[in-house]
ZAROFI-719423 format. One line per field, with one value per residue: x, y, z of N, C-alpha, C in turn; residue in three letters. Coordinates in pm, 1 decimal, always signed. Example, Ala and Ser with C-alpha at 12.3 -4.5 7.8 and 13.67 -1.06 7.14 Angstrom:
# ZAROFI-719423
npx = c(+1319.0; +1285.0);
npy = c(-569.0; -225.0);
npz = c(+780.0; +708.0);
capx = c(+1230.0; +1367.0);
capy = c(-450.0; -106.0);
capz = c(+780.0; +714.0);
cpx = c(+1320.0; +1290.0);
cpy = c(-330.0; +3.0);
cpz = c(+780.0; +787.0);
res = c(ala; ser);
***
This chain:
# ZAROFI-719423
npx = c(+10874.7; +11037.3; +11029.4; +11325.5; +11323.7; +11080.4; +11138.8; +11364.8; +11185.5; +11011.7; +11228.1; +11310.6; +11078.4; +11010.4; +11240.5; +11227.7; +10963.3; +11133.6; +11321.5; +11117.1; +11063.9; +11252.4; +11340.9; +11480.8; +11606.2; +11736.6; +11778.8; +11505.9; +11413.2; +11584.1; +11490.6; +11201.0; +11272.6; +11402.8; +11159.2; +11027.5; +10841.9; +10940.8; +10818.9; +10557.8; +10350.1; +10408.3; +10153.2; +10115.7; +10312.8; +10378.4; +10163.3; +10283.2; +10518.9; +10385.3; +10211.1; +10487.1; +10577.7; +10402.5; +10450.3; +10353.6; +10301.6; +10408.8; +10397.8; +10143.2; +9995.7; +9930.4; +9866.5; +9604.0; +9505.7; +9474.3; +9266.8; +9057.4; +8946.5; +8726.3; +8516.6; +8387.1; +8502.6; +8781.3; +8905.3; +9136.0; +9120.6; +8987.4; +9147.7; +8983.7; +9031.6; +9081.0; +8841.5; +8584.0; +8408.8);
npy = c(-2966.6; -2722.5; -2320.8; -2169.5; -1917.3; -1815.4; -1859.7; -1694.6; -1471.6; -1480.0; -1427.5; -1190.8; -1058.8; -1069.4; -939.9; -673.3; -556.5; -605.7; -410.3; -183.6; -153.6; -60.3; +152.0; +141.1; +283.2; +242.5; +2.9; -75.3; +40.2; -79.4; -324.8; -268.2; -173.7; -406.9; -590.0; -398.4; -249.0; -19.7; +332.0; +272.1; +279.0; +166.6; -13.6; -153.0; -196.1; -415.2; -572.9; -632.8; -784.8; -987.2; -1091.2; -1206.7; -1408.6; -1617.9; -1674.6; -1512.0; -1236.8; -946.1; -674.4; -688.8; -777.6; -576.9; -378.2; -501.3; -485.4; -242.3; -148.7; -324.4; -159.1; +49.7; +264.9; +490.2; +574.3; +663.2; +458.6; +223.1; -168.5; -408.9; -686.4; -1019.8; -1151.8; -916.7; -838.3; -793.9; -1054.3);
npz = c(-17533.2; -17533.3; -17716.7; -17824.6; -17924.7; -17785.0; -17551.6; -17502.0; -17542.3; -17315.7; -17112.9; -17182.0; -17143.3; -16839.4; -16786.0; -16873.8; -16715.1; -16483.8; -16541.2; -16561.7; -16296.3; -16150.3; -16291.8; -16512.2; -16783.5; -17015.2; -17046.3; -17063.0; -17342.0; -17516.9; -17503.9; -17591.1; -17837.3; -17984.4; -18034.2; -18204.1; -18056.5; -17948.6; -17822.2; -17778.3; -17454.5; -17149.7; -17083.0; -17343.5; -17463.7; -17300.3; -17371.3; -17619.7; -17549.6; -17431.4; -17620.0; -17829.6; -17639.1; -17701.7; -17894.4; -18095.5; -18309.0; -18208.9; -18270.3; -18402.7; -18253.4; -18038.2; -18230.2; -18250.9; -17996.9; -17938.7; -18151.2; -18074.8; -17842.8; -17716.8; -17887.0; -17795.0; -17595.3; -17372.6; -17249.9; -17287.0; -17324.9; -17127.8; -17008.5; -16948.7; -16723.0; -16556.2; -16487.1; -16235.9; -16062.2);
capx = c(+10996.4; +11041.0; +11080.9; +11454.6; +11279.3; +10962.5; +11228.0; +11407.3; +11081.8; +10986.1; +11364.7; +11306.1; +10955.4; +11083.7; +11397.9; +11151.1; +10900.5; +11243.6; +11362.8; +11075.1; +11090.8; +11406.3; +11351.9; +11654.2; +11543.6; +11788.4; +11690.6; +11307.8; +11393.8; +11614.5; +11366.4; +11117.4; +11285.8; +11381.4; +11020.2; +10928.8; +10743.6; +10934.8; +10740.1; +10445.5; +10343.3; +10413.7; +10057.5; +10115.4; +10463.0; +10324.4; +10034.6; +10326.2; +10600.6; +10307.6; +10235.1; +10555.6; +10592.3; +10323.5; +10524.9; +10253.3; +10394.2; +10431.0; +10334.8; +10021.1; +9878.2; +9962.5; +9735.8; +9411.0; +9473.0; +9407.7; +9138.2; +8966.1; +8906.9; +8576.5; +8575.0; +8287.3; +8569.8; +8910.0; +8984.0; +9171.3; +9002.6; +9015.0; +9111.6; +8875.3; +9094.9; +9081.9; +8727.2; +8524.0; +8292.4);
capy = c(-2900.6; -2514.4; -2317.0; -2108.4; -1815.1; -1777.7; -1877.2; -1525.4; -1360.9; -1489.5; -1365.5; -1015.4; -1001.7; -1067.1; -856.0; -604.6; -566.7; -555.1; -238.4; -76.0; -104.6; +39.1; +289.3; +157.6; +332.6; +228.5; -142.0; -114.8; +72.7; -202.0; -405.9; -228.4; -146.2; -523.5; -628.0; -311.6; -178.5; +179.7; +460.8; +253.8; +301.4; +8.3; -157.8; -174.9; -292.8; -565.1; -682.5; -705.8; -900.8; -1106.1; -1179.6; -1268.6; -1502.4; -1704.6; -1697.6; -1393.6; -1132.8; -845.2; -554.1; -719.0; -769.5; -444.7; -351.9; -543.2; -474.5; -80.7; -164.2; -348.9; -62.3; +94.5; +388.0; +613.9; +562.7; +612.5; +351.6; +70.1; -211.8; -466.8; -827.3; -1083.8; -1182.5; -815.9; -819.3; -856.0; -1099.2);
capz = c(-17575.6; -17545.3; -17830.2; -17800.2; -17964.8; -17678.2; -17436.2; -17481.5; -17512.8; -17172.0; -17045.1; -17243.2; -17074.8; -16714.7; -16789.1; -16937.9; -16595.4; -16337.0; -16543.9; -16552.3; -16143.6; -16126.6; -16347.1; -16613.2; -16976.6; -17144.6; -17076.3; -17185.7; -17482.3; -17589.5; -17553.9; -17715.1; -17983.2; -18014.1; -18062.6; -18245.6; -17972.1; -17914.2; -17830.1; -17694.9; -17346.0; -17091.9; -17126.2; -17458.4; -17444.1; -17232.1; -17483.5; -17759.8; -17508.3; -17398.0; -17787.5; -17843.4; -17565.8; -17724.2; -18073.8; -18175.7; -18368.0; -18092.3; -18309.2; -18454.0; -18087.3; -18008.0; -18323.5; -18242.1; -17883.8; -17972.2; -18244.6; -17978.2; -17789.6; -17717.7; -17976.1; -17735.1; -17393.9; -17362.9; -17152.2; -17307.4; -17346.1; -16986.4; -17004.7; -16880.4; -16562.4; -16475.9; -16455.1; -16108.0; -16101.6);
cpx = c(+10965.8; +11091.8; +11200.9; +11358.5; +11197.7; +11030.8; +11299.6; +11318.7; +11013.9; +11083.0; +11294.4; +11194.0; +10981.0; +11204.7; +11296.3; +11099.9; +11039.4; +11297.4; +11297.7; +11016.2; +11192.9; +11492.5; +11488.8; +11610.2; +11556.7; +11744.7; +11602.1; +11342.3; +11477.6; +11503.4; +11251.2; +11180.9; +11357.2; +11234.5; +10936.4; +10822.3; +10784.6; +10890.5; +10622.1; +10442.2; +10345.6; +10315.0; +10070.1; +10178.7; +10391.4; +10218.1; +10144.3; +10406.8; +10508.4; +10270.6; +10367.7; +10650.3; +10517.3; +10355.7; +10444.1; +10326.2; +10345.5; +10345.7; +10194.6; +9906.4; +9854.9; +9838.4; +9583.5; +9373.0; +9391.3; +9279.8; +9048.8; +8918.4; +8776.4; +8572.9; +8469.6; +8395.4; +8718.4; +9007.1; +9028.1; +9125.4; +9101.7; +9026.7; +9066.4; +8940.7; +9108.1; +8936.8; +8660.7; +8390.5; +8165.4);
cpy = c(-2752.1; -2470.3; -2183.1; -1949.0; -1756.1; -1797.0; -1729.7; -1439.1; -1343.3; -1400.9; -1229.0; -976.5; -965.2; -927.0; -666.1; -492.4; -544.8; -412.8; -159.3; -61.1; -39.0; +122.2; +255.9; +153.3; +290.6; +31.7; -186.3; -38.4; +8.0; -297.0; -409.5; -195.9; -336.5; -618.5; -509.6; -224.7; -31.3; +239.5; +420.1; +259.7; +177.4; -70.0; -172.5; -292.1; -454.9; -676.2; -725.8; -808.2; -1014.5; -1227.2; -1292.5; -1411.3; -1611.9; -1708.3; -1608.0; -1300.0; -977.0; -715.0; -594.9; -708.4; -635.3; -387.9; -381.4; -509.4; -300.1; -95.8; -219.7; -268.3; +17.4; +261.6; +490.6; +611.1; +593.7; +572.1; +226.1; -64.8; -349.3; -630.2; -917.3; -1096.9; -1042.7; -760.9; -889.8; -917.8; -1072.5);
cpz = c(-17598.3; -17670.5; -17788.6; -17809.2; -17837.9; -17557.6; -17382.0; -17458.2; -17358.0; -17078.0; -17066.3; -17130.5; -16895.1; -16699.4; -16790.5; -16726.2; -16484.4; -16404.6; -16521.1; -16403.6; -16104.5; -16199.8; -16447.0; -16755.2; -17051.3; -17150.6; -17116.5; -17286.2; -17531.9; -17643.7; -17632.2; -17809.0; -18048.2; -18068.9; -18125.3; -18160.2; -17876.2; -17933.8; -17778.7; -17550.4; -17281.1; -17121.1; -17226.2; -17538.4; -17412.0; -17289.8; -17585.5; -17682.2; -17506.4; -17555.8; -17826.1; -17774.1; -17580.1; -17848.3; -18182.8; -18223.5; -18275.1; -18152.4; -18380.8; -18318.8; -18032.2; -18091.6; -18324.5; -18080.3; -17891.6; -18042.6; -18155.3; -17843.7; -17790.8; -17772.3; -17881.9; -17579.2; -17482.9; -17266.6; -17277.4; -17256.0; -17153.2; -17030.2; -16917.4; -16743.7; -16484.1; -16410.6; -16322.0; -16105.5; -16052.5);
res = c(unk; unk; unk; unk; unk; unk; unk; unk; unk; unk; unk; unk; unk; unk; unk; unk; unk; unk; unk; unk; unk; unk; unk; unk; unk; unk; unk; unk; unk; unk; unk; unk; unk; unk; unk; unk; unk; unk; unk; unk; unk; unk; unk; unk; unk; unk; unk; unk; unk; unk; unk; unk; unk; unk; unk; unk; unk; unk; unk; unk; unk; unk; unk; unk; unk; unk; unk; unk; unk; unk; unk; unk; unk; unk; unk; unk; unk; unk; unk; unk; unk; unk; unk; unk; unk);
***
């Protein structure tokens, strides 16, 4: 059984990703500002939707996703499936 809540967040996330192909502003800053996540930059965005699509609290992921960052780089930090083996 799906939960209603992660159900929208999935929609939002989807909905999210087609605006920001076709360039429609006012649609991702709904969204981000629905999940608290206005003013962050898309990957960002995308660590909190992704949170919240797993019932995570959006702006907390967002928070450890930065803290987990390699404080001598500023590259943001790479998740494992992006890595070549």
């Amino acid at each position: 059984m799906s939960n209603p809540q992660n159900d929208e967040a999935v929609a939002d996330r989807e909905a999210y990703s087609k605006a920001m192909i076709r360039n429609d502003l006012n649609t991702c800053v709904a969204i981000e500002q629905r999940y608290g996540l206005y003013g962050y930059p898309p990957e960002l965005v995308s660590v909190g939707l992704n949170a919240a699509c797993e019932g995570k609290d959006p702006e907390r992921a967002v928070a450890d996703y930065i803290d987990s960052r390699n404080p001598d780089s500023d590259q943001m930090p790479v998740d494992e499936w992006d890595s070549e083996p």
